[in-house]
TORKOL-4160 file (C-alpha; in steps of 0.2 Angstrom, whole numbers, padded with zeros to 4 digits, m for minus):
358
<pt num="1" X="m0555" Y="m0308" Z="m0320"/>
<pt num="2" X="m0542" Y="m0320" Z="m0326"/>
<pt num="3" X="m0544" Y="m0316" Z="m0343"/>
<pt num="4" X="m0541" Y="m0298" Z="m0339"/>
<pt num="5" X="m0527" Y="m0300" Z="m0330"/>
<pt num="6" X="m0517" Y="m0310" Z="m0346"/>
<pt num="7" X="m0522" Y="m0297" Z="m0357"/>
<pt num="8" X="m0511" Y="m0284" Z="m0345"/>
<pt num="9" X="m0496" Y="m0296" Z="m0350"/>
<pt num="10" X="m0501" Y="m0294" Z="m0369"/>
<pt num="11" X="m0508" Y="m0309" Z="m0372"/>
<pt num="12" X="m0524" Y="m0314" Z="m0381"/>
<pt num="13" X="m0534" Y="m0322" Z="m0368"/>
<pt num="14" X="m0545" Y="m0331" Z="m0381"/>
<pt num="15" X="m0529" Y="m0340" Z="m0386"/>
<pt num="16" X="m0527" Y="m0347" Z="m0369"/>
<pt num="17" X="m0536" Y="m0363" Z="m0357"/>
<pt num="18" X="m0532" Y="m0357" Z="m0336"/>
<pt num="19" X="m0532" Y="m0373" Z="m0326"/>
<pt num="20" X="m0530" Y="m0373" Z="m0309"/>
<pt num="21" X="m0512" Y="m0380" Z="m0306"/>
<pt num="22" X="m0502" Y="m0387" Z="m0292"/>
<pt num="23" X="m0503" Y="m0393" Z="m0275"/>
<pt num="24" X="m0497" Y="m0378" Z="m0265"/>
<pt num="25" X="m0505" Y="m0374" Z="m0247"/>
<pt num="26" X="m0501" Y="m0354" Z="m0248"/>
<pt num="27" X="m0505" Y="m0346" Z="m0266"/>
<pt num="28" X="m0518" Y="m0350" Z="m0278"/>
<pt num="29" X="m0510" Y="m0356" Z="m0295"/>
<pt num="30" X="m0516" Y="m0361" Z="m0312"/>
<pt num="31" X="m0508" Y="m0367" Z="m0327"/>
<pt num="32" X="m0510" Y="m0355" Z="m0342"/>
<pt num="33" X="m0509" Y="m0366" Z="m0358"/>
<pt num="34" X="m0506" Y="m0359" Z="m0376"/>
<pt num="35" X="m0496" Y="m0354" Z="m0390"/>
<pt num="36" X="m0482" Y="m0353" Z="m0377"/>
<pt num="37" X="m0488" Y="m0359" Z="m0356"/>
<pt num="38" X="m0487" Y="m0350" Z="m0342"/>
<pt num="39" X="m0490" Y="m0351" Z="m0323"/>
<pt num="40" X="m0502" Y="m0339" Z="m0313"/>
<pt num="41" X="m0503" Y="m0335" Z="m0297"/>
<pt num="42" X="m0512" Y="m0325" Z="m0284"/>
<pt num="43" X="m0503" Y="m0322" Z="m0268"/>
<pt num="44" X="m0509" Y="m0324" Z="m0251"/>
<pt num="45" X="m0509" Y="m0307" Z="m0245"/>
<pt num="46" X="m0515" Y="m0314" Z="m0228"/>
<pt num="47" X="m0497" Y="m0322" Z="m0227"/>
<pt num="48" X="m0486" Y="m0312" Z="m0236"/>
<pt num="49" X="m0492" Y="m0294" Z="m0231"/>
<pt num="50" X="m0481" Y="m0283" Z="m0241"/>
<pt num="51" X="m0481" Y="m0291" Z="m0261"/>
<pt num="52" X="m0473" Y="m0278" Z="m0266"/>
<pt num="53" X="m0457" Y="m0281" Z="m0257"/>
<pt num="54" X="m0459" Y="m0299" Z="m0266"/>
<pt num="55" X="m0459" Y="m0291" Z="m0282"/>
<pt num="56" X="m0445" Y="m0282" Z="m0277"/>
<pt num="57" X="m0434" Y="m0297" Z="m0271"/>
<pt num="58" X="m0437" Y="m0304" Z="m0287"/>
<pt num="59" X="m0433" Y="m0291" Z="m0298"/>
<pt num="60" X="m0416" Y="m0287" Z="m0287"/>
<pt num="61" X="m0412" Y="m0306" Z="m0289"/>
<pt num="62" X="m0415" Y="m0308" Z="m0307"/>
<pt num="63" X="m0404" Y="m0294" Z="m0310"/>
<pt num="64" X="m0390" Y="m0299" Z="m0299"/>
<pt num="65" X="m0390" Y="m0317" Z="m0307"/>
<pt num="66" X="m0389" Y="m0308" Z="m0325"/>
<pt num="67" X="m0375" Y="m0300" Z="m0319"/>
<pt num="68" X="m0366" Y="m0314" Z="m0312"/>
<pt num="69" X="m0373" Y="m0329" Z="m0318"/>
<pt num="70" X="m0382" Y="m0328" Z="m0333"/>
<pt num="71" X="m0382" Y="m0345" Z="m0338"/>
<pt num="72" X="m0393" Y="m0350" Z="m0321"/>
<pt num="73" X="m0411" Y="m0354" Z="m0323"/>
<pt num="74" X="m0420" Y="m0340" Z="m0314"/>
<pt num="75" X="m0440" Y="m0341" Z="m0314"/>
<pt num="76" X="m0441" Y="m0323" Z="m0314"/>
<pt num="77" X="m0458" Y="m0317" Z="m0317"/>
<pt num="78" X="m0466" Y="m0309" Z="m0331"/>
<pt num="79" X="m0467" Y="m0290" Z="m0332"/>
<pt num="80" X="m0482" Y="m0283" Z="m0340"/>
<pt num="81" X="m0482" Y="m0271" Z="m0353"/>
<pt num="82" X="m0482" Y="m0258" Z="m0342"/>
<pt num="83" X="m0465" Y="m0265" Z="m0335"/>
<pt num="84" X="m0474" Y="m0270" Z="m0319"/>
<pt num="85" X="m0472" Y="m0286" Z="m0311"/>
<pt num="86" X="m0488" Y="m0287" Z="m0300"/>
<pt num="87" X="m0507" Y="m0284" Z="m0308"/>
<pt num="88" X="m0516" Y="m0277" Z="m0293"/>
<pt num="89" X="m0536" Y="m0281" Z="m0294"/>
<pt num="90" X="m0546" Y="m0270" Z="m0282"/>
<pt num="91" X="m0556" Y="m0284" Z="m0274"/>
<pt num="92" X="m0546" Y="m0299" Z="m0276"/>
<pt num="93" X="m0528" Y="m0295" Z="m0271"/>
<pt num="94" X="m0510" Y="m0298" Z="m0280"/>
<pt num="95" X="m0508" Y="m0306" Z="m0297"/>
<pt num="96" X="m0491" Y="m0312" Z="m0305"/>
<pt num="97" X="m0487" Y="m0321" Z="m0322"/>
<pt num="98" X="m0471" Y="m0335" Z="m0323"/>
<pt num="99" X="m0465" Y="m0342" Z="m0338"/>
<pt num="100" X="m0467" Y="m0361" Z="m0338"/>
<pt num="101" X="m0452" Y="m0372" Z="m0339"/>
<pt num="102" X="m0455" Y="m0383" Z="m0353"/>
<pt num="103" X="m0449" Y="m0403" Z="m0350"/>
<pt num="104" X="m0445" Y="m0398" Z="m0333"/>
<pt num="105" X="m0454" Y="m0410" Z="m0318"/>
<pt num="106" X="m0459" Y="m0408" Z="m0300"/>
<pt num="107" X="m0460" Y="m0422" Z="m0287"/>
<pt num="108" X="m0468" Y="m0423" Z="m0272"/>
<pt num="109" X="m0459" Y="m0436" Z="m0263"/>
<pt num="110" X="m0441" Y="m0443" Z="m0263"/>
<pt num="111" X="m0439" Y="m0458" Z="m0270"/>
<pt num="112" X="m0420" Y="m0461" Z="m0271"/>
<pt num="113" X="m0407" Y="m0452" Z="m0263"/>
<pt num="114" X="m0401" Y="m0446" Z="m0278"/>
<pt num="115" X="m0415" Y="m0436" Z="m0280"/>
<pt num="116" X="m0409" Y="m0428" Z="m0262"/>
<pt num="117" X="m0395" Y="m0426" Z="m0267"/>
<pt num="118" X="m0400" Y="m0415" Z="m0284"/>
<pt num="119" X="m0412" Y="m0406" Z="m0271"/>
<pt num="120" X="m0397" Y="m0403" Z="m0259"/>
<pt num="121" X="m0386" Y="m0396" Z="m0273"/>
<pt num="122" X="m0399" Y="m0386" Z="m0281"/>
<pt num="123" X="m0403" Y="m0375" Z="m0263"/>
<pt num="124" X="m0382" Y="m0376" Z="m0260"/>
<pt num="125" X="m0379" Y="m0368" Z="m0278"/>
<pt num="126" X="m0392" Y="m0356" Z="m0275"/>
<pt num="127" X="m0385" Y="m0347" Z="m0257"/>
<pt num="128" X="m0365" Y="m0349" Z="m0265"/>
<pt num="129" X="m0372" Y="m0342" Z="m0282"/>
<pt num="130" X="m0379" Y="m0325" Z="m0271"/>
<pt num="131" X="m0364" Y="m0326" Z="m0258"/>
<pt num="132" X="m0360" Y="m0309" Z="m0265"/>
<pt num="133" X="m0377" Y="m0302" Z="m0264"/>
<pt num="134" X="m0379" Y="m0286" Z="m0255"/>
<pt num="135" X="m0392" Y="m0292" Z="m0240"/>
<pt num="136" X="m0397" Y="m0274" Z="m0236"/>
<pt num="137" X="m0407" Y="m0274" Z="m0252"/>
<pt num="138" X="m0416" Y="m0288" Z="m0249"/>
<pt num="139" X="m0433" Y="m0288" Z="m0240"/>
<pt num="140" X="m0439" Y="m0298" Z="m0225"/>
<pt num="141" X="m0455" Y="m0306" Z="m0231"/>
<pt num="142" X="m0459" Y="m0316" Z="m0218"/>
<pt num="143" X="m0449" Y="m0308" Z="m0203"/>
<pt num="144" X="m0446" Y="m0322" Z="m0191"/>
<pt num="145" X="m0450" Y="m0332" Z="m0197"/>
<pt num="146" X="m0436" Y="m0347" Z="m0191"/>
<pt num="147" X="m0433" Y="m0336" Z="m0174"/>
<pt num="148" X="m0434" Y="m0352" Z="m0163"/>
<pt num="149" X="m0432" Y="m0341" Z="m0148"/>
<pt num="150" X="m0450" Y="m0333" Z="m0155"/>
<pt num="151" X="m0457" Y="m0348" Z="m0158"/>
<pt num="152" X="m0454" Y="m0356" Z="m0142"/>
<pt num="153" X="m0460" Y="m0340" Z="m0131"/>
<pt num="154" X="m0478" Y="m0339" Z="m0142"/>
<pt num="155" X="m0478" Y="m0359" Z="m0137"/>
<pt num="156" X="m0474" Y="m0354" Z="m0118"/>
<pt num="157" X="m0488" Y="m0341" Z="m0119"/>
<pt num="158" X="m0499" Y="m0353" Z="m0128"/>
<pt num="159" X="m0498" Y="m0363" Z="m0112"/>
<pt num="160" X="m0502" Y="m0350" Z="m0103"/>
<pt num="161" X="m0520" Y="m0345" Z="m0109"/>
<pt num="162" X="m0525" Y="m0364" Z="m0117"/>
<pt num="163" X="m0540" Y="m0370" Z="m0111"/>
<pt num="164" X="m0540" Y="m0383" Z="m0098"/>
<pt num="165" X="m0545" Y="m0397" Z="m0110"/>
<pt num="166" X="m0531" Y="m0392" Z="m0122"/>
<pt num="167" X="m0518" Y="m0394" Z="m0110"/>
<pt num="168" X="m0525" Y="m0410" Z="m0102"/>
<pt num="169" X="m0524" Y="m0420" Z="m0120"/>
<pt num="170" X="m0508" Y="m0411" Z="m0125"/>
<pt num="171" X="m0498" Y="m0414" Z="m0108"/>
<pt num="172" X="m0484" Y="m0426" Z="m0114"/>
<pt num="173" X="m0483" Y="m0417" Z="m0128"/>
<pt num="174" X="m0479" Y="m0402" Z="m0119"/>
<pt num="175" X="m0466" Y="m0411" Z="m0108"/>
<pt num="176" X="m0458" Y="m0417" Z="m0124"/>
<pt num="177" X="m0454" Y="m0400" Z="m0128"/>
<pt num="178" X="m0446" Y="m0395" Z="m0113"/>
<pt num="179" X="m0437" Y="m0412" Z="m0112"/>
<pt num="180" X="m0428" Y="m0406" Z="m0129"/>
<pt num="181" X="m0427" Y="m0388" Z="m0125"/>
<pt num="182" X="m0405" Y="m0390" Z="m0127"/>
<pt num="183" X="m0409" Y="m0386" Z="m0145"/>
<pt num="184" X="m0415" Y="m0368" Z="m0142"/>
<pt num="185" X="m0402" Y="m0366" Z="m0130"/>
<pt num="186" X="m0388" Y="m0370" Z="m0144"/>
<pt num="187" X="m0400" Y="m0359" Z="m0156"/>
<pt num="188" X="m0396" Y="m0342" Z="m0143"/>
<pt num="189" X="m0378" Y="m0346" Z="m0139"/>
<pt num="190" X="m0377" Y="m0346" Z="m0160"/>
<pt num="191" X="m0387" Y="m0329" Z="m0159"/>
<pt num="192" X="m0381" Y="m0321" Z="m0146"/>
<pt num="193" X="m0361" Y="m0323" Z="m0152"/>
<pt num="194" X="m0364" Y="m0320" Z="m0171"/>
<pt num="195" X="m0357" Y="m0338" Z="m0174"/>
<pt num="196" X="m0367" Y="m0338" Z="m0191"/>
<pt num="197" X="m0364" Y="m0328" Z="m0206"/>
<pt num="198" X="m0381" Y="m0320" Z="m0215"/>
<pt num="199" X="m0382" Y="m0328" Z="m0231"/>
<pt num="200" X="m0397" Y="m0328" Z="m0246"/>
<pt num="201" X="m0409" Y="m0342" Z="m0241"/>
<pt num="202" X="m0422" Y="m0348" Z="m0246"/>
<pt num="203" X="m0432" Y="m0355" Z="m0231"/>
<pt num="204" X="m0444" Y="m0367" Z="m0240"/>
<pt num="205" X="m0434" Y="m0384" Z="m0247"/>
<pt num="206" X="m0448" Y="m0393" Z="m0248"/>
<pt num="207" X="m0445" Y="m0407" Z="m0263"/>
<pt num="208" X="m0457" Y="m0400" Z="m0274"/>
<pt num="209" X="m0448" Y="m0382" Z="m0274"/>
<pt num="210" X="m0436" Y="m0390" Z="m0286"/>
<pt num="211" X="m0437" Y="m0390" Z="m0304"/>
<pt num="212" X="m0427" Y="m0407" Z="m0312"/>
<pt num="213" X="m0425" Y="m0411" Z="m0330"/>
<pt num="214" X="m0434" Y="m0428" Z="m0338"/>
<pt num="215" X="m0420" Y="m0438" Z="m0332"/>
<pt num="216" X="m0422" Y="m0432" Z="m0313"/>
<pt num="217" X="m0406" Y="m0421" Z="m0312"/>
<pt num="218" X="m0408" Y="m0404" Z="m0305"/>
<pt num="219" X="m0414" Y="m0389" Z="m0314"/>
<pt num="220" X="m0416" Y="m0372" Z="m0302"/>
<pt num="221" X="m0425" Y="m0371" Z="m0286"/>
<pt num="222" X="m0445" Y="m0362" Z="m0287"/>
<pt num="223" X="m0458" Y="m0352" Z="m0275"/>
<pt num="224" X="m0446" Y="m0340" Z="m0270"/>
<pt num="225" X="m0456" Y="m0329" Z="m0257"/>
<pt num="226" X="m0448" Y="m0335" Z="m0244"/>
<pt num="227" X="m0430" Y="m0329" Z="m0250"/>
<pt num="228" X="m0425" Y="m0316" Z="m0238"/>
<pt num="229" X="m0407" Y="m0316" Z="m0227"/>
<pt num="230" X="m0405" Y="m0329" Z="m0214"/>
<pt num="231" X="m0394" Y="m0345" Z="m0209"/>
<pt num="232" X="m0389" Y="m0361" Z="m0218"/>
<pt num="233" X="m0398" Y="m0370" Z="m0206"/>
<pt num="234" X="m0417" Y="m0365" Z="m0210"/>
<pt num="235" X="m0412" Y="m0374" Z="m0227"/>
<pt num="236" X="m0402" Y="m0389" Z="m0222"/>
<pt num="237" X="m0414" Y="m0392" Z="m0208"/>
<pt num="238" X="m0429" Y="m0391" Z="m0220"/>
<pt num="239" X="m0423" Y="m0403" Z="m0231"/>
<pt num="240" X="m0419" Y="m0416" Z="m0214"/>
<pt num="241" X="m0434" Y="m0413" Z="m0207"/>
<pt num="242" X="m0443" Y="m0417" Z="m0226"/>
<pt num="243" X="m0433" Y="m0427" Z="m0235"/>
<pt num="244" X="m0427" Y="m0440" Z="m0223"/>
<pt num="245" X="m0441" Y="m0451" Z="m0218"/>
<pt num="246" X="m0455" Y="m0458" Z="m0231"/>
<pt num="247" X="m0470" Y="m0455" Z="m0218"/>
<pt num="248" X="m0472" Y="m0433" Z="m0217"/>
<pt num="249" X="m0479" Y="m0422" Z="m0204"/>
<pt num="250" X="m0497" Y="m0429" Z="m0207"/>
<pt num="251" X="m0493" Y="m0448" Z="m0204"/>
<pt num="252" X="m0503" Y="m0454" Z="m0190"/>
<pt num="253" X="m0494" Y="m0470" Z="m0189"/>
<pt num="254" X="m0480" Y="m0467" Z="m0179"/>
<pt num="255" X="m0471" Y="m0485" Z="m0185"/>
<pt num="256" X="m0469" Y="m0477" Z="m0199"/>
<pt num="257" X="m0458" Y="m0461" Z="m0195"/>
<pt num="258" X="m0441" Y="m0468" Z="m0200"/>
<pt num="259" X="m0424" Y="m0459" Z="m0203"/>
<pt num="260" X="m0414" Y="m0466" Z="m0218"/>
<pt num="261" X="m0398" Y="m0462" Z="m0215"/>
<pt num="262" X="m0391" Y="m0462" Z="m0232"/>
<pt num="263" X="m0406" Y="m0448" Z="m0238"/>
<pt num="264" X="m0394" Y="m0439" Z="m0225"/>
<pt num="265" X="m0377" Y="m0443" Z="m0232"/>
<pt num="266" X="m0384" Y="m0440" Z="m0251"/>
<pt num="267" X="m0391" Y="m0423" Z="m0243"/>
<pt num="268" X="m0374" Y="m0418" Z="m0233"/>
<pt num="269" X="m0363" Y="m0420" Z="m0249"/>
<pt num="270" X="m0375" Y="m0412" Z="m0263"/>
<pt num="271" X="m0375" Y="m0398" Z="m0253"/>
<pt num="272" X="m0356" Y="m0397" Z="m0247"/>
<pt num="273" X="m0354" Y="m0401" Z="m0267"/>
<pt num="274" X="m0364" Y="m0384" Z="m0272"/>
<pt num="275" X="m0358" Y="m0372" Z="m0254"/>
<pt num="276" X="m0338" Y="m0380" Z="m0255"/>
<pt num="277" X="m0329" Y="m0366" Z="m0248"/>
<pt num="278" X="m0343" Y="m0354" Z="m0243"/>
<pt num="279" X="m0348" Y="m0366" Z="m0228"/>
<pt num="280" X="m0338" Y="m0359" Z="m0214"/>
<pt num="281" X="m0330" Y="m0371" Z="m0201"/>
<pt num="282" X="m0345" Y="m0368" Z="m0189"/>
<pt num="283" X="m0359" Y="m0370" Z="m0202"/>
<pt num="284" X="m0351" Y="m0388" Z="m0204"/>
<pt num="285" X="m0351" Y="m0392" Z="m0186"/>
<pt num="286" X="m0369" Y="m0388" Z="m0185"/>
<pt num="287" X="m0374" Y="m0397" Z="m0200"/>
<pt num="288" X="m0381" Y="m0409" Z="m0190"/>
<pt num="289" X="m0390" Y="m0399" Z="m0177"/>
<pt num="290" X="m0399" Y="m0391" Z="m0191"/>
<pt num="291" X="m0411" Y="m0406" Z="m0193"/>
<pt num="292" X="m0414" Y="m0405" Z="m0174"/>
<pt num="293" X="m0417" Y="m0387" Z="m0175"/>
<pt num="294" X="m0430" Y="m0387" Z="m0187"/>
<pt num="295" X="m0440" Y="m0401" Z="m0184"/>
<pt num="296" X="m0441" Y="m0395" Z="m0167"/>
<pt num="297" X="m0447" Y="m0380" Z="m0171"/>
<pt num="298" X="m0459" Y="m0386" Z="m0181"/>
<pt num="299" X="m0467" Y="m0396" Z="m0167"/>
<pt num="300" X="m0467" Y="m0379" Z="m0157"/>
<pt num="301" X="m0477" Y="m0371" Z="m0172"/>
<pt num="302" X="m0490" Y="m0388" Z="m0173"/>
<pt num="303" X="m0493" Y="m0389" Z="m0154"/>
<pt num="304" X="m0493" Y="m0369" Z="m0151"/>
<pt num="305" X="m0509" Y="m0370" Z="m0166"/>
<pt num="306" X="m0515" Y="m0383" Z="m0154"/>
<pt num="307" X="m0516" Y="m0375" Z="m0139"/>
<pt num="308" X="m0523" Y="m0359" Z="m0147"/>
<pt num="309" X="m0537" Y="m0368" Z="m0155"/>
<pt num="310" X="m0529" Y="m0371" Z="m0172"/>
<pt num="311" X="m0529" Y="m0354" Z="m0180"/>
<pt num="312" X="m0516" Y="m0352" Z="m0190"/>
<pt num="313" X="m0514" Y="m0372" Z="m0198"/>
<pt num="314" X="m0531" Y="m0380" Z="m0207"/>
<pt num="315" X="m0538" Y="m0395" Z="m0201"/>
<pt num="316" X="m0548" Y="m0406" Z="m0208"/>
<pt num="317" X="m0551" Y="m0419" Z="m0190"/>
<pt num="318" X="m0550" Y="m0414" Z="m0172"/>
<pt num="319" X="m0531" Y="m0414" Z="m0163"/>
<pt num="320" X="m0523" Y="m0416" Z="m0180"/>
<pt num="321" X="m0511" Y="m0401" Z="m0175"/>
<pt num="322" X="m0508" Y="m0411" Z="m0159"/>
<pt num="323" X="m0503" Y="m0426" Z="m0169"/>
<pt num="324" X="m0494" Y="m0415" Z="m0180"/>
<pt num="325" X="m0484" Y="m0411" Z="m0166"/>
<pt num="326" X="m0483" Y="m0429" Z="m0158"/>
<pt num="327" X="m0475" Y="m0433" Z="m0176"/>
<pt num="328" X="m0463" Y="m0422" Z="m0177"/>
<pt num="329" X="m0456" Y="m0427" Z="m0158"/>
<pt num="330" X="m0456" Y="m0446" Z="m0163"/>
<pt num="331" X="m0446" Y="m0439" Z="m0178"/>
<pt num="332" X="m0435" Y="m0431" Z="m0169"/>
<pt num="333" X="m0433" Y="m0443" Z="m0155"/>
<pt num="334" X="m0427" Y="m0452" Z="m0173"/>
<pt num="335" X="m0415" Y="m0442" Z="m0178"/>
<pt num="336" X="m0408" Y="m0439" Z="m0162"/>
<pt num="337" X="m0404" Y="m0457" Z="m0162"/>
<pt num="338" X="m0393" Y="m0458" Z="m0178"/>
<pt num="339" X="m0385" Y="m0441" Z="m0173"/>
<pt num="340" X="m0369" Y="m0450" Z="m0166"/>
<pt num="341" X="m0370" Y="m0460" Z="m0184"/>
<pt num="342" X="m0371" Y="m0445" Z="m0195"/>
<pt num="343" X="m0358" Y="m0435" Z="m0186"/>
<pt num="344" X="m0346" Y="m0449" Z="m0188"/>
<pt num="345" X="m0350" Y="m0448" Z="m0207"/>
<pt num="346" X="m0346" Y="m0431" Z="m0210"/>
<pt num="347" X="m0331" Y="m0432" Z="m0201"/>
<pt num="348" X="m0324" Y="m0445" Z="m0211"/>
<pt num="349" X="m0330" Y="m0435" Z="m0226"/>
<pt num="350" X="m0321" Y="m0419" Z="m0222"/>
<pt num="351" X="m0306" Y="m0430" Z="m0217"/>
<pt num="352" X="m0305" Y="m0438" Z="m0234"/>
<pt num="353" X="m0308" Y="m0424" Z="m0245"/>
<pt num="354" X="m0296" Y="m0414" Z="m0234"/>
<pt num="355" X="m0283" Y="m0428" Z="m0237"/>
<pt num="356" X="m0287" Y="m0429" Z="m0256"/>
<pt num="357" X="m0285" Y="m0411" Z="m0257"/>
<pt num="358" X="m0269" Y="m0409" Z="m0249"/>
């Protein structure tokens, strides 16, 4: 089947090895290897219903940044020689070829807050680069899909029809969630005044979504199914929820969920570096409420899979979506902590640069 699918983009397939390639959770990629190399995915059509409308996205983008900015690196996808971008296989779903960037690296962890930093630009440069970009064009893959208001109703209805059991073992958890229920309060005032403009986000800023060069400097952000419109916070609020402690969402010791407030700094300026101007004066108060908002909706997501009997996250033990959840509330209990800290900095660093300016 593979084989077939390369000869659709014209090339031999006796020429190429296909290794299965990556670490990614939602898609099922290989590494194409040859006389040039090439990246090979299937998409999830059980997540991403509509491929088409990736397709799409990806083809309006591509030809907005060759318009504008044709000098950035945009992994657009192969087009076969029928000038399609998708191969559709009757039993086994959506196919789509990438170039591979040669001498280009992904990591999977941050080690240094420069490497924040060069993530933190990348995702800035991308939204200022399509600040122009007509948003009507674009498609809604995942609609929703950061709507904390959504997510904290299926939690409140997940409550309601968990089984006794469930709802006995997750109780404080439970009580957490109400106790920080301020943060989707703030999320529907910004809603319901318009406070934030739609921009081009990406919505996934995970570290390994960035491509960096042999000397770790940033190359272009990657995995782009998630672009669609939303807010700046869905990608500033990835990268704090990710980026700023060494233990992630699956650390079961709870010692180890740590905030390291200079991941934060290096963060706030790589970004403010790549957005300058675009950031509007509210989006920069709400930097830092960005980390809350995500991380708490993400324990919404972990403990509402709890309570409904883990469908929608795997699991390899019992109650890992549970500790999953417990996680994310000690991490946020964390960065609530060095809020007062972090809000001090950027203060001080819009002062400054306001000074220097002036």
């Amino acid at each position: 089947m593979l084989n077939q699918i390369l000869e659709l983009y014209g090339l031999q397939a006796n020429d190429y090895k296909i290794i299965e390639f990556g670490s990614g959770l939602i898609n099922h990629t290989w590494k194409v290897s040859g006389p040039k190399n090439y990246i090979l995915q299937q998409i999830n059509a059980d997540v991403f219903k509509d491929p088409e409308a990736l397709a799409e996205n990806m083809a309006l983008l591509e030809t907005y940044f060759k318009q504008t900015a044709p000098d950035y690196l945009f992994v657009a996808p192969v087009k076969q020689v029928s000038g399609k971008y998708l191969v559709k296989t009757s039993d086994e779903g959506y196919y789509r070829l990438f170039p591979f960037i040669e001498n280009s690296v992904t990591i999977t962890e941050i080690k240094d807050q420069q490497e924040a930093f060069e993530a933190a630009q990348q995702f800035g440069k991308f939204t200022c680069l399509l600040r122009d970009f007509d948003l009507a064009n674009l498609h809604y893959t995942l609609p929703q899909f950061h709507d904390l208001k959504l997510r904290f109703d299926q939690f409140k209805e997940a409550c309601n029809v968990a089984k006794s059991d469930r709802l006995t073992i997750a109780g404080d958890a439970i009580k957490d969630i109400y106790k920080h229920q301020s943060v989707l309060f703030v999320y529907q005032q910004l809603m319901d005044h318009q406070q934030l403009p739609l921009r081009v986000i990406h919505h996934d800023t995970k570290i390994s979504n960035v491509l960096f060069d042999q000397d770790h400097h940033g190359l272009c952000v990657i995995d782009l199914d998630t672009v669609m419109p939303g807010y700046f916070m869905s990608d500033v609020g990835d990268m704090l929820r990710t980026y700023l402690s060494p233990a992630n969402e699956e650390e079961r010791d709870f010692s180890k969920i740590q905030i390291n407030e200079e991941c934060f700094y290096a963060i706030y300026k790589g970004y403010v570096s790549a957005m300058g101007a675009a950031l509007t004066a509210t989006e920069k108060e709400y930097f830092t409420y960005s980390g809350k908002y995500m991380i708490y909706m993400q324990a919404i997501r972990f403990l509402t899979d709890f309570l409904n009997d883990d469908v929608y996250y795997h699991t390899t033990y019992a109650h890992q979506n549970l500790i999953r959840a417990q996680n994310q509330l000690m991490l946020l209990n964390q960065f609530i902590k060095s809020e007062k800290r972090f809000k001090k900095f950027i203060a001080y660093f819009s002062f400054k640069h306001t000074s220097v300016a002036n």
